[in-house]
C-alpha positions, 0 to 999 in steps of 0.5 A, a space after each residue: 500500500 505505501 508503494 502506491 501511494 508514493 507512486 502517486 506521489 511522484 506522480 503528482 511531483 511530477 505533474 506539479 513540476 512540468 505544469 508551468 512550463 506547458 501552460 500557454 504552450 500547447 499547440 492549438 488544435 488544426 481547424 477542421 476541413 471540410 471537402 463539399 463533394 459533388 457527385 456526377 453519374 450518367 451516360 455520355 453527356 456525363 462522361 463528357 463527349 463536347 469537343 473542345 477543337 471543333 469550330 464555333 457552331 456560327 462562328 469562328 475558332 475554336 470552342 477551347 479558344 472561346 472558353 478560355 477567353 470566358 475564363 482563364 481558368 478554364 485552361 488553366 485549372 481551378 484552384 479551389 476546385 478538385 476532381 477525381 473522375 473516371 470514364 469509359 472503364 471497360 467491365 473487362 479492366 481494373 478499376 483504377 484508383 481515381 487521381 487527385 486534380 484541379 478541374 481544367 478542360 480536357 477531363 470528358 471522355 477524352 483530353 480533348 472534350 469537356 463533360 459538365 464537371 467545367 461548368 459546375 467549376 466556375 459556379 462552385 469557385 465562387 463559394 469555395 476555398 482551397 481549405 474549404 474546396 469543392 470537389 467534383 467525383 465524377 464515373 460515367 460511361 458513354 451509350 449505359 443503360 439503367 434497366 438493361 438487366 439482360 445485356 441486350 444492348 452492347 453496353 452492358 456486356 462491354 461496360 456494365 449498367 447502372 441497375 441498383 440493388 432494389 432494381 436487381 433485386 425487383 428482376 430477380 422476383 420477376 425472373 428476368 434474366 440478368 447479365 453478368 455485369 449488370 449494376 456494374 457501373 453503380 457499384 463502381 461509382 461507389 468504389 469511385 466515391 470511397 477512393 476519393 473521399 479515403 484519399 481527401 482524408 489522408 489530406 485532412 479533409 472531412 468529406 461531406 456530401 452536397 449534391 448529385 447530377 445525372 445525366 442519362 436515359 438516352 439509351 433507354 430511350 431507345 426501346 418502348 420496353 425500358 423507356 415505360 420502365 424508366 420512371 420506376 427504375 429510376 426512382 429505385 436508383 436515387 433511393 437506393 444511391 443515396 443510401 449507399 452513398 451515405 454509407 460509403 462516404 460516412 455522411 448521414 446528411 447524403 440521403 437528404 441532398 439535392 439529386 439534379 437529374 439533366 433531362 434528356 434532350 429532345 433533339 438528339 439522335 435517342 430513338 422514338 421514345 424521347 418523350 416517354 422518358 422525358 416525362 418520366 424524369 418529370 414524375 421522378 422530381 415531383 414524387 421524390 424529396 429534393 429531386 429536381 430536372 434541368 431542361 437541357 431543351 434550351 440548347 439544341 443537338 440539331 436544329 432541323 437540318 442542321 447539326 448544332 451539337 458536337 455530333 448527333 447525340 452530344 452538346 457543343 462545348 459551349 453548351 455543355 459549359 452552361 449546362 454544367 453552370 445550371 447543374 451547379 446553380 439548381 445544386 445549391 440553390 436547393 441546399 441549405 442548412 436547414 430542411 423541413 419534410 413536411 407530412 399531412 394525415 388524413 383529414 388535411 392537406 399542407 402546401 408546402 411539402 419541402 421547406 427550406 431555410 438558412 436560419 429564417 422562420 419558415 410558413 408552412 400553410 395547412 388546410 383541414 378539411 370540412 369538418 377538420 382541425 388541427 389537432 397535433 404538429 409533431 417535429 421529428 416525433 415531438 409534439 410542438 406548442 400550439 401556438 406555432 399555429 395560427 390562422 393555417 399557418 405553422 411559423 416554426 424558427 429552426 434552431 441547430 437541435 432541429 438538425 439540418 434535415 427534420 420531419 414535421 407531421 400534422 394530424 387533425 380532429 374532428 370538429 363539434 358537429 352544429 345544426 342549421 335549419 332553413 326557412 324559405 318563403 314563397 316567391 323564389 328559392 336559395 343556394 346556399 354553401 355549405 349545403 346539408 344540415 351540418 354546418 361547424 364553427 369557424 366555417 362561412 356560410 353564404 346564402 344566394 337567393 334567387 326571387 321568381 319572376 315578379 319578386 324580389 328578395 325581401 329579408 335573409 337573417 340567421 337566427 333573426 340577425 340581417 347577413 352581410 350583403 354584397 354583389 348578391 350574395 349574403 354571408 356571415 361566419 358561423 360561431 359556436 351553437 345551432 343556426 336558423 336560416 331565414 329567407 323571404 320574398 316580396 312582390 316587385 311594386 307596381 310601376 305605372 307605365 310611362 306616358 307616351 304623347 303621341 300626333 293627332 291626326 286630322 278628326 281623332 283624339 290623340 289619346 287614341 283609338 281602338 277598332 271594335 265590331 258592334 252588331 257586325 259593323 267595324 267602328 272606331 273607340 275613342 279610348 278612355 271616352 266611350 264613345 263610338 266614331 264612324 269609320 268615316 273621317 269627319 270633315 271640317 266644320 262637322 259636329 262636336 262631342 258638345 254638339 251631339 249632347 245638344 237637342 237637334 230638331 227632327 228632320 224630315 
């Protein structure tokens, strides 16, 4: 036991002695570093097939000679920028350890093309440091197929295809037959990926994965067959790569970011299924979280009969540039250090599915259904205070315990049923919204007569209270309680009719006259006198109402 304790004590001496020689002096730990990496997959015009010493579609020189005077570094490489790419890979061939570089032109399928990886550059330099760098891992292979299990198309026997596991899996169950390299190409996109985020490492780097580009569907597109499967292949590829990628690249986070996908464009030499696959691409984006489509339609591979593209299935390289700003630009626009999946259950609706937001409160709107409420808003499982919700709007302030991507759920209750009767007098009929004899608190009731012919509306109240008129309509907001409704009509007042001078003519009143038959004979009725003239136009000088009521002598 005293052994011990001297031993601690020369321990303590020991420590008491040294202490003040390292206060101060300990050196203060690195700062860490983290390499934000973009993920670029696909078939050709992924690899990279834009040809950088053809002639300036309608110009003059070179596109390598255009694009370095848009950018010098362009030629002479981005500093801040690093890409580790592989291309064209035979199944038949190793796979080579992917090399650490600076993007520069000439990294497509060959020293003397471009793929998007160039473009993407000039945008990400701009937000990144050579401590803090973007970088590019880029495996892709000209003419690959998605969902050619069986290798009917040479690709696929030459380099493999790009069926994920739960594609596989799926042709498996429905006994198609599956070629030896098929998924290939996605698990060596994968082995692509581990290499380079292992050799960032070795540099101090923590990779951390930002976006994902694709780039493909030309192929499928050439048989009805794959084209009708592509919506469903491709959404088992992006679900099934994300996982992965969150694995091998050690980053939770990867499963959540954005995933741009080049839809393919409608001018290329595809085949006849163009738009089927287009489509599908479209179907993809809206179904799936933080999916989204770029339109490559602004530039054209052929413009009617003439040839605008490298060739007839691959951009120009100036195209191709710009395109790959665009892959870069929709990337980070949809990133932030914040996302909020938003769910509704049954008995509601939310408008806003993705919210994004960079440390500002986000709105969410919700609209319950008829006869609905808000019951419970629930973040990542947790129920939220009441008061995040007001008038169909969830305000919610993210804070770094929510997490860079979290889920929110709403659920709803009934609401307390209420009764409405209604009265409607004679002379017309109502519409009214909502119909039927169940109303509920909160809901606007609108009332719109519609008086016969004749009539007109006289009074519209609920519960003996006059309803707010406009343009026709009647409304009021219903509180808590049950309702009468109460609509009457009234007769138009007589309007009497206009007076109307009219000529007289020679011998009549200019009150007017009627044609009546007494005892056979057509006569003339003075209107209003009751008195008959002849048919016969009197003449001047001849007798007057005043004279016929004067006593004549008899004639003979």
């Amino acid at each position: 036991m005293k052994k011990a304790l001297l031993t601690l004590g020369l321990i303590a001496v020991g420590t008491a002695a040294i202490a003040p020689a390292g206060i101060g002096f300990r050196a203060r730990a690195a700062e860490p570093k983290t390499a934000d990496i973009w993920i670029v997959a696909g078939q050709s015009n992924a690899a990279g097939y834009s040809q950088l010493n053809q002639t300036v579609y309608g110009g003059s020189g070179t596109y390598r000679t255009k694009l370095t005077s848009e950018d010098g570094r362009n030629a002479s490489g981005y500093s801040n920028v690093v890409y580790y790419g592989l291309t064209e890979v035979r199944a038949t061939a190793e796979l080579p350890k992917p090399q650490r570089t600076n993007v520069v032109m000439g990294q497509g399928a060959w020293g003397d093309r471009i793929g998007p990886e160039l473009g993407m550059a000039n945008v990400l330099s701009e937000t990144h440091t050579s401590d803090n760098p973007a970088v590019i891992v880029k495996y892709a292979v000209g003419g690959t197929y998605l969902g050619d299990f069986g290798g009917a198309g040479k690709q696929t026997e030459d380099y493999g295809n790009w069926a994920s596991p739960t594609m596989t899996k799926k042709a498996t169950e429905a006994d198609k037959m599956l070629h030896a390299n098929n998924g290939l190409l996605y698990s060596r996109l994968l082995d692509t990926l581990e290499a380079s985020c292992a050799d960032l490492k070795t540099r101090g780097f923590t990779p951390s994965i930002k976006g994902y580009i694709w780039m493909q569907g030309e192929a499928d597109a050439v048989t009805s067959e794959l084209a009708n499967a592509y919506e469903e292949n491709l959404t088992d590829f992006i679900n099934d790569l994300r996982k992965d990628v969150a694995v091998r690249a050690e980053d939770a986070e990867a499963v959540n970011r954005p995933f741009v996908v080049g839809k393919i464009n409608s001018t290329g030499w595809f085949g006849g299924n163009i738009a089927t696959v287009r489509a599908a691409e479209d179907k993809v984006a809206n179904a799936l979280n933080d999916v989204f489509t770029v339109d490559t339609d602004t530039y054209k591979i052929h413009d009617g009969s003439t040839l605008v593209g490298s060739d007839d299935w691959h951009f120009n390289a100036s195209d191709m540039y710009d395109l790959g700003k665009r892959f870069a630009t929709a990337a980070i626009s949809n990133m932030s250090k914040y996302t909020y999946y938003v769910t509704a259950a049954a008995g509601g609706a939310v408008e806003e599915k993705t919210v994004r937001s960079n440390g500002e409160a986000v709105k969410i709107h919700v609209t319950p259904a008829r006869g609905k409420l808000v019951d419970k808003i629930t973040l990542n499982g947790v129920e939220l205070p009441a008061s995040v919700y007001a008038d169909g709007v969830i305000t919610l302030t993210p804070e770094e315990s929510h997490g860079s991507s979290s889920n929110i759920n709403v659920t709803f209750r009934d609401r307390e049923k209420q009764s409405i009767s209604v009265k409607t007098g004679f002379g017309g009929t109502i519409e009214r919204k909502p119909s039927g004899s169940t109303v509920y608190e909160g809901e606007t009731l609108t009332v719109t007569p519609k008086p016969s012919y004749g009539y007109v509306v006289d009074t519209v109240t609920l519960n003996g209270v006059p309803m707010t008129e406009a343009d026709g309509k009647y409304s009021a907001v219903l509180g808590a309680g049950n309702y009468v409704l109460e609509v009457t009509f009234k007769e138009k007042a007589a309007v009497p009719p206009p007076s109307v001078e009219q000529p007289e003519e020679e011998g009549f009143p200019a009150w007017g006259i009627a044609l009546i038959a007494v005892g056979g004979v057509l006569v003339l009725a003075g209107a209003g006198s009751g008195v008959f003239f002849g048919l016969k136009k009197a003449k001047k000088g001849s007798k007057t109402e005043a004279d016929e009521e004067q006593p004549q002598d008899k004639q003979d």
